[in-house]
Backbone as JSON, one array per atom type, in Angstrom:
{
  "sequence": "XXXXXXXXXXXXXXXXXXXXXXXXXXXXXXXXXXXXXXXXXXXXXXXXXXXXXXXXXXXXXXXXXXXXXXXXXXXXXXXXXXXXXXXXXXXXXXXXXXX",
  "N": [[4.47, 46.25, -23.99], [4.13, 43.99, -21.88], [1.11, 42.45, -20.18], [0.52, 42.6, -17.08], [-0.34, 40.24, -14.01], [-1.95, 41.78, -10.98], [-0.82, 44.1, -10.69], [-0.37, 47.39, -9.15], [-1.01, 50.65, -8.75], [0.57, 52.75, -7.18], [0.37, 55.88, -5.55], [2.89, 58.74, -4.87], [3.32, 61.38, -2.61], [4.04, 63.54, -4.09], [1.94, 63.41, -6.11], [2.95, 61.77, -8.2], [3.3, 58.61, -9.95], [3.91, 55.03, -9.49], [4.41, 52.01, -10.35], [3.31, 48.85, -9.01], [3.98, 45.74, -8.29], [2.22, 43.56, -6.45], [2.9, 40.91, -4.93], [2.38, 39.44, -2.63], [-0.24, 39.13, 0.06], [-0.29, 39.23, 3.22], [-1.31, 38.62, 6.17], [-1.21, 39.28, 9.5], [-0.92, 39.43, 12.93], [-3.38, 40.49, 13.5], [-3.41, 42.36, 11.2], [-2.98, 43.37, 7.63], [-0.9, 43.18, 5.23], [1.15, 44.16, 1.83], [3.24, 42.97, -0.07], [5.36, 43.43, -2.52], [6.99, 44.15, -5.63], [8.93, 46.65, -7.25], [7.15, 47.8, -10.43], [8.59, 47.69, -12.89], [10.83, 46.19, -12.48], [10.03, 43.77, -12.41], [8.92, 43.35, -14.64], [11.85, 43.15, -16.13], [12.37, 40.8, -15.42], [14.59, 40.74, -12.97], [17.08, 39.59, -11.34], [18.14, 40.28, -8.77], [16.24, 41.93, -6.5], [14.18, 44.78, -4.86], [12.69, 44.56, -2.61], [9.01, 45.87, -1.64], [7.06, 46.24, 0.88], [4.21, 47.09, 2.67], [1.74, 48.59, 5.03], [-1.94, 47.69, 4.45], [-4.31, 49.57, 5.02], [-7.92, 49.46, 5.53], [-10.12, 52.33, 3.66], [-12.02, 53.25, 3.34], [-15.15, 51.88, 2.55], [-14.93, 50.42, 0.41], [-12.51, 51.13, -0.88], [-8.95, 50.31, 0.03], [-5.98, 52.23, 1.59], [-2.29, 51.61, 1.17], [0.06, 52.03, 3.59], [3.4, 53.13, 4.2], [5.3, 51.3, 6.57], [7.24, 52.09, 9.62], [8.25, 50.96, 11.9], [10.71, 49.02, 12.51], [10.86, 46.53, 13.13], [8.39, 45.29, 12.85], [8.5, 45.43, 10.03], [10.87, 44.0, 9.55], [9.72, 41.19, 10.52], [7.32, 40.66, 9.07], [8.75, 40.5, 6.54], [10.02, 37.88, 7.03], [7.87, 35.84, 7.19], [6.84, 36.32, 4.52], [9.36, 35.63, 3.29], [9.69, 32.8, 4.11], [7.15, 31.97, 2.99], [7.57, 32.17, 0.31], [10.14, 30.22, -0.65], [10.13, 28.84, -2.44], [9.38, 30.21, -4.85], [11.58, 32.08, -5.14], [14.95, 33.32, -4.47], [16.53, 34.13, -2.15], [19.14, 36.27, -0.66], [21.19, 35.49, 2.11], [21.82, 37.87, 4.66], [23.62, 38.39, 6.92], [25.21, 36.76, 5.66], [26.64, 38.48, 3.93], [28.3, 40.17, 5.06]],
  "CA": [[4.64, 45.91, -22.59], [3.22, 42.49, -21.06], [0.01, 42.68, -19.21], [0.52, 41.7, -15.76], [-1.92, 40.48, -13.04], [-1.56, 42.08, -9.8], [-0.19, 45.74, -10.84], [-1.45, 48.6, -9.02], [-0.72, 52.3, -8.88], [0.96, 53.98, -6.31], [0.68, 57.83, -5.66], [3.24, 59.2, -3.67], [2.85, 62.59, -1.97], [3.61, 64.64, -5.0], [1.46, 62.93, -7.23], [3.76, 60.54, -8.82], [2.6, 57.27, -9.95], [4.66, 53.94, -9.66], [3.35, 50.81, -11.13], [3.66, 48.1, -8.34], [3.49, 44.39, -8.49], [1.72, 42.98, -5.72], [2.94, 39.34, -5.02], [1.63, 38.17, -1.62], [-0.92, 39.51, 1.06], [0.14, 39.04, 4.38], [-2.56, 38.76, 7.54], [-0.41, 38.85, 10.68], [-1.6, 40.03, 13.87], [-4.64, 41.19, 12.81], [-3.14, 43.53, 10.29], [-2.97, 43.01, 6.59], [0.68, 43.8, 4.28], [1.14, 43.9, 0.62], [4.15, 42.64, -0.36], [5.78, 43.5, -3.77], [7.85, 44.96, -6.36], [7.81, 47.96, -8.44], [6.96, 46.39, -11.72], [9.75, 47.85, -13.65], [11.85, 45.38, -11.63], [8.79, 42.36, -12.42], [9.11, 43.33, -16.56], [12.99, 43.25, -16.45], [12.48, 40.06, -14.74], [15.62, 41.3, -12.36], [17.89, 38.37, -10.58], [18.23, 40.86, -7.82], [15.57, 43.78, -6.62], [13.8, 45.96, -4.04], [10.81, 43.9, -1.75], [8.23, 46.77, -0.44], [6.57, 45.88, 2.02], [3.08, 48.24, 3.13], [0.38, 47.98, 5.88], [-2.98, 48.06, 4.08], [-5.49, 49.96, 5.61], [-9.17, 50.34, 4.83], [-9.82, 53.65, 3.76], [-13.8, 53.36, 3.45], [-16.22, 50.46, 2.71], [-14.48, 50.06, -1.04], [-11.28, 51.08, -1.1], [-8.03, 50.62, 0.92], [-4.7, 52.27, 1.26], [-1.16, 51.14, 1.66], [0.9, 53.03, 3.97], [4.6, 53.19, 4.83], [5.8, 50.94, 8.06], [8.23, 52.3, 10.19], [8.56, 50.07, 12.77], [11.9, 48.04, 11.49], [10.7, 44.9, 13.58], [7.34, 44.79, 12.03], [8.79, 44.41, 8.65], [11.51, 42.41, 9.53], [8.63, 39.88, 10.82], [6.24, 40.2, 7.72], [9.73, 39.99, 5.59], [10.31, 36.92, 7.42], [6.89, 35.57, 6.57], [7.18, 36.28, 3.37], [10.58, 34.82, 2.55], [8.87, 31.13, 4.06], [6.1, 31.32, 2.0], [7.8, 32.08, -0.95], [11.06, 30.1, -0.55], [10.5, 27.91, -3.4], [9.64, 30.83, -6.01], [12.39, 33.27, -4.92], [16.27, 32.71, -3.85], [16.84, 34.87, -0.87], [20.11, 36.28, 0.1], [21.3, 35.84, 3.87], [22.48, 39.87, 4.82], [24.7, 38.3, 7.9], [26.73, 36.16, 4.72], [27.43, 39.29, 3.1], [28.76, 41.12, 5.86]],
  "C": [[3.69, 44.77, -22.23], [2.41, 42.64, -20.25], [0.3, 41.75, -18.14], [-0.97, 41.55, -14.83], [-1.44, 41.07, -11.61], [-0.8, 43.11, -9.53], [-1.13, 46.26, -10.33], [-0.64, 49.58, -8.86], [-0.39, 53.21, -7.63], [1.57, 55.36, -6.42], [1.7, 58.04, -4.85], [2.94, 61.07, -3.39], [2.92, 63.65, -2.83], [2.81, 64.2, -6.52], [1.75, 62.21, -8.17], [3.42, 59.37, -9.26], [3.71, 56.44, -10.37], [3.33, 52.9, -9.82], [4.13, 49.73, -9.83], [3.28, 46.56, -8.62], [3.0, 43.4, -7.07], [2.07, 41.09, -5.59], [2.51, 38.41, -4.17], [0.89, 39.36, -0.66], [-0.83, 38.99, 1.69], [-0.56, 39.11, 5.55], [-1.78, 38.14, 8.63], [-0.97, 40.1, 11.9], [-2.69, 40.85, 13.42], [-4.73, 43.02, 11.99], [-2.91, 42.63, 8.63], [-1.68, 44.01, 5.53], [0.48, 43.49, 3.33], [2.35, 43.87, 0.45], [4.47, 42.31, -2.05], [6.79, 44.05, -4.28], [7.51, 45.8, -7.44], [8.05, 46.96, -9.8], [7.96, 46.7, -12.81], [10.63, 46.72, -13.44], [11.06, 44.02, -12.24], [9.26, 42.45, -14.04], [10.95, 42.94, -16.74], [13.34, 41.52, -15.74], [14.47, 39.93, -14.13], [16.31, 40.02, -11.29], [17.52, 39.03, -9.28], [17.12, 42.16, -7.96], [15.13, 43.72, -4.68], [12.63, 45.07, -3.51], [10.27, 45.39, -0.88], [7.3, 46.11, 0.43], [5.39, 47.09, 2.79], [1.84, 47.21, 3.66], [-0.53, 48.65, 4.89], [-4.2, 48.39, 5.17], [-6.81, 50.52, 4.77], [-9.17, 51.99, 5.01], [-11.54, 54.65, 3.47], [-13.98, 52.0, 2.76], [-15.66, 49.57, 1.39], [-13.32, 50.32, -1.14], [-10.32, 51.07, 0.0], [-6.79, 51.22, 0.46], [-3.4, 51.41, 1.22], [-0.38, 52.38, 2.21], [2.09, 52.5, 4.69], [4.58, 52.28, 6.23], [7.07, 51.39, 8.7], [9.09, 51.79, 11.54], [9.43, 48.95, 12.18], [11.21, 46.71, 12.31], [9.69, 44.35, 13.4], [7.63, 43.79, 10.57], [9.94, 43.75, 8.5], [10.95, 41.0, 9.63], [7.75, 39.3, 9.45], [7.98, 39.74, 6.52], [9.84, 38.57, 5.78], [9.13, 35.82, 6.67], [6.84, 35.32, 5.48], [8.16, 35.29, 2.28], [10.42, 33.2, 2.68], [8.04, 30.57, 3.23], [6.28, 31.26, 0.49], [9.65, 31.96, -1.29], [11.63, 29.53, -1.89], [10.22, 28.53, -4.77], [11.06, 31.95, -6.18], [14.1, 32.71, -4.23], [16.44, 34.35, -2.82], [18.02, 34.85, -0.3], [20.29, 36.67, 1.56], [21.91, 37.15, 4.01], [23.51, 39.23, 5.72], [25.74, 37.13, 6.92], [27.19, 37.24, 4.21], [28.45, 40.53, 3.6], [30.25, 40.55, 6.22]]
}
């Protein structure tokens, strides 16, 4: 397996671990998003995949979390963000062409 830079380890609630690929940090309204893919998707280098999208919050002086957004118009905004700053590594399909 290919050593990547920018994998980290997400738990979910039953102890699970996904391997994530971190591709951009996001500082919008004085909040901070991690924006990635699970890295299964990064190794298979995948035409098409899955963007997560998580608010990072400190969680003490050394480590922070990432947690879930549920506010759809947050991460429609940071998506938005995202898809500008990384127009020229990524091809981005429009959702209102496929409808």
């Amino acid at each position: 397996m290919e050593e990547r830079e920018n994998v980290i380890i997400l738990i979910d609630d039953e102890g699970k671990e996904f391997p994530f690929e971190v591709l951009d940090i996001i500082e919008e309204d004085e909040k901070r998003y991690a924006v990635g893919i699970p890295a299964e998707e990064a190794e298979d280098d995948a035409e098409e995949g899955t963007v997560l999208i998580m608010r990072i919050v400190p969680a003490n002086d050394e480590e922070d979390i990432l947690e879930p957004i549920e506010d759809q118009a947050e991460l429609e905004k940071v998506f938005e963000i995202f898809k500008t700053r990384m127009e020229e590594e990524f091809e981005f399909e429009d959702e209102d062409a496929e409808a």
